[in-house]
C-alpha positions as CSV (number, residue, x, y, z in Angstrom):
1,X,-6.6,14.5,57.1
2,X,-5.9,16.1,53.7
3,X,-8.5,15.7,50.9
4,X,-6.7,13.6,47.8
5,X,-8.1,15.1,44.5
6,X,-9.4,12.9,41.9
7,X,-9.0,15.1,39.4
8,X,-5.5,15.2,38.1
9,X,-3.7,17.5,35.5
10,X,-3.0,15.3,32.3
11,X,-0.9,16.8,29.4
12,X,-2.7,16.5,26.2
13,X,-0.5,14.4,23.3
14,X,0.3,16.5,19.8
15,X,-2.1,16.4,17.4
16,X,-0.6,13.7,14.6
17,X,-1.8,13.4,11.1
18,X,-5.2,13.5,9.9
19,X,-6.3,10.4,8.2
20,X,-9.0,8.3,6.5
21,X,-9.5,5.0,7.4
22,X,-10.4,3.1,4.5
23,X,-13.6,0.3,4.9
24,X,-11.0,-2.9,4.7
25,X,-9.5,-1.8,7.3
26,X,-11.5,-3.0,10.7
27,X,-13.1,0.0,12.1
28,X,-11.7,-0.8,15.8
29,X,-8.2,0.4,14.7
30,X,-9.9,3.8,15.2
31,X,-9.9,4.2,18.9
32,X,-6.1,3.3,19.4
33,X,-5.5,5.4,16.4
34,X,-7.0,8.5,18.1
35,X,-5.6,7.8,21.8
36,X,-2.1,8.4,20.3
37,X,-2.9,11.6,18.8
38,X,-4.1,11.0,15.3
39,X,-7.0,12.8,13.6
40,X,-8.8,9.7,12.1
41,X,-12.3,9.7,10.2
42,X,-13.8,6.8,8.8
43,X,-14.6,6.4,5.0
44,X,-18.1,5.2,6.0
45,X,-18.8,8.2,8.0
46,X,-17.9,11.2,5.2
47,X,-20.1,11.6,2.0
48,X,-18.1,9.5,-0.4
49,X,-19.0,6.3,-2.5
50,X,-16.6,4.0,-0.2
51,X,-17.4,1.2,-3.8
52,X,-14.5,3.2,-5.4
53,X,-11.0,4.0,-4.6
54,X,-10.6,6.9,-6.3
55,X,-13.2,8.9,-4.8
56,X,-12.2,7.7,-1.4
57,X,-8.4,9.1,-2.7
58,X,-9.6,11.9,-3.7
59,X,-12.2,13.2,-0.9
60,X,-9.0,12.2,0.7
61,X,-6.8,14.7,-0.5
62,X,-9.1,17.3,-1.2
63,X,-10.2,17.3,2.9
64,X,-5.8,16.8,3.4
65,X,-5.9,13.7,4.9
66,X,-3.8,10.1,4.6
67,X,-6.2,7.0,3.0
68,X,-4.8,3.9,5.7
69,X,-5.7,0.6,4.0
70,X,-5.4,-2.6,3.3
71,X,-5.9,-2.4,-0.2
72,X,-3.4,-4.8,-2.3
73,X,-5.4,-3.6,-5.5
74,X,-4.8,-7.2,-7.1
75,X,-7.6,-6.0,-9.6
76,X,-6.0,-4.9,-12.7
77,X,-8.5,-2.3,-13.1
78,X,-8.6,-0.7,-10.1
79,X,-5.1,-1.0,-9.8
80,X,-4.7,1.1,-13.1
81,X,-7.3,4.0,-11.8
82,X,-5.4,4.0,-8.3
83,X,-2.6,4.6,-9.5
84,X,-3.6,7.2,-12.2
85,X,-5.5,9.1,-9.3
86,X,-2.5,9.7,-7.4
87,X,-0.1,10.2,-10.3
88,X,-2.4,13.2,-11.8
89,X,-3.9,14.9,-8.6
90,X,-1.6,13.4,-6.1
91,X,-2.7,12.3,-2.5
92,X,-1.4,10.0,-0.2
93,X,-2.1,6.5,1.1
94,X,-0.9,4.2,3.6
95,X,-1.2,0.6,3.1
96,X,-1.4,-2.2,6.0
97,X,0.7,-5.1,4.9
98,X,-1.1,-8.6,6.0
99,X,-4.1,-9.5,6.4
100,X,-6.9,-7.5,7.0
101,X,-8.2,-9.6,9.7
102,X,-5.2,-8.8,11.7
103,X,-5.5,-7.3,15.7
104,X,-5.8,-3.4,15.2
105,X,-2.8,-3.4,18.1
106,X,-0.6,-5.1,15.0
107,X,-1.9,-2.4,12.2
108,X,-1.4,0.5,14.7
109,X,2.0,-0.7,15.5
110,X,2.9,-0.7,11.7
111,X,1.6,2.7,11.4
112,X,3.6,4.5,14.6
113,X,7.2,2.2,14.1
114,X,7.6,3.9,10.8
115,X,5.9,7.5,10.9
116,X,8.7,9.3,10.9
117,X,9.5,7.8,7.3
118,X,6.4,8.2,5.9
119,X,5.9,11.7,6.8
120,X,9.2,12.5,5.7
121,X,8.2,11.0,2.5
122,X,5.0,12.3,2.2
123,X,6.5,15.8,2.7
124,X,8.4,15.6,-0.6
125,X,6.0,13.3,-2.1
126,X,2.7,12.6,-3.3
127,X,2.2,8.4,-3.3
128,X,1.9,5.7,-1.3
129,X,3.8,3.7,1.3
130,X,3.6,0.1,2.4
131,X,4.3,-0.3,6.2
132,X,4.8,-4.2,7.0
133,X,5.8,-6.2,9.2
134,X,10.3,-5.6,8.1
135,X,9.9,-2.5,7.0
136,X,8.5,0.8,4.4
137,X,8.3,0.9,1.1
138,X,7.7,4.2,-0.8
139,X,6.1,4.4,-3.8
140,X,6.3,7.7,-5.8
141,X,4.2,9.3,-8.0
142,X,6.5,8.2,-11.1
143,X,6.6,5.0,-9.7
144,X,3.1,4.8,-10.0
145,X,3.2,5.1,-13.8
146,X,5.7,2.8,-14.3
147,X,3.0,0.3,-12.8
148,X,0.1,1.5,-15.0
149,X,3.2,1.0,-17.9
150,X,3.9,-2.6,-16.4
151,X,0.1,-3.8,-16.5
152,X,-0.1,-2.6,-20.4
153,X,3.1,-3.9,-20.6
154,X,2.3,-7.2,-19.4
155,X,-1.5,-7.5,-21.1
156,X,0.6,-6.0,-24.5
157,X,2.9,-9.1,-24.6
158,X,2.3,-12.7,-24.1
159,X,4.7,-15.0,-22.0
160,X,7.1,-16.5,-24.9
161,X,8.9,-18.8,-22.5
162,X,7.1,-22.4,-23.1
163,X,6.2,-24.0,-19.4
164,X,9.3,-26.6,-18.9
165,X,7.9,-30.1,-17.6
166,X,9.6,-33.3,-17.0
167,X,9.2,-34.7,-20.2
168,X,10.4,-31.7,-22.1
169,X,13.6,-31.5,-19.9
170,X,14.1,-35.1,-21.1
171,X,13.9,-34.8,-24.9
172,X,16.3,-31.2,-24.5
173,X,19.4,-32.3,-26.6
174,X,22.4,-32.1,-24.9
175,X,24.7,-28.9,-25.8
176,X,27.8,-30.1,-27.6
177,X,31.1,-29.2,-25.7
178,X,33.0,-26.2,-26.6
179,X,35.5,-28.1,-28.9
180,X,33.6,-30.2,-30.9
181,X,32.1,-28.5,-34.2
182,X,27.9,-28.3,-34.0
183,X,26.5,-31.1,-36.5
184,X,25.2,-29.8,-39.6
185,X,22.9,-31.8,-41.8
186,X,21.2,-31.0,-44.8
């Protein structure tokens, strides 16, 4: 009777990017991220202050890797210094659309559907891209500054547009028609 072998021959899969898994991302991602190929450290593992974005940028792209996160950067502040990091010494970052609590089968699937686009992108570009559920968006460095611009912008000038309730849609006068002359009084 002839021996079956348990051992079998298994071709390795190409070595994919190497990335950075940022802390708001859930650390079980990892796993299916390095099963397909990827070359994935997490920020809690390398000597940087995981508190700031920045430095987790930057160690980023001084040690060539991709930042994946979950990161919205809703706060103005960190928004502004995110931005400004990439902008002036470049570095890349994916960001997770949804939730962070979401199944790391979901995130990873976001990642690989559109990794062709992003590493075209990133090969050109230094930025970010936002891999969601419909789709990719890419944003370049000098679309970076126009949000730091924006959030000056926006603090700079106050909304002029009075909120519009009920009541004041009821006292609006009603526009004269197009051939009757405005009133004028004195």
């Amino acid at each position: 009777m002839k021996e079956v072998s348990t051992k079998h021959s298994q071709k390795s899969l190409p070595r994919l990017e190497r990335l950075l898994v940022d802390t708001d991302v859930k650390a079980t991602i990892v796993p299916y991220l390095r099963a397909v190929g990827f070359r994935v450290l997490l920020a809690t593992k390398v000597d940087v202050d995981v508190r700031q974005d920045v430095a987790v940028i930057r160690w980023a792209k001084q040690h060539n890797r991709i930042v994946v996160t979950h990161d919205k950067y809703k706060d103005r502040k960190t928004k502004i210094k995110v931005c400004q990091e990439i902008y002036e010494h470049g570095g890349h970052a994916i960001q997770i659309g949804g939730d962070g609590n979401q199944h790391p089968l979901t995130s990873l699937a976001k990642i690989l559907l559109y990794r062709k686009d992003w590493l075209k992108f990133f090969q050109d570009n230094d930025g970010m891209v936002l891999v969601h559920q419909t789709g990719m968006k890419k944003f370049p460095r000098v679309y970076l500054i126009r949000q730091i611009q924006a959030q000056f912008d926006h603090d700079l000038i106050p909304p002029i547009v009075p909120k519009v309730t009920r009541k004041t849609r009821e006292r609006k006068p009603k526009p004269t028609s197009p051939s009757q002359p405005p009133l004028i009084s004195d």
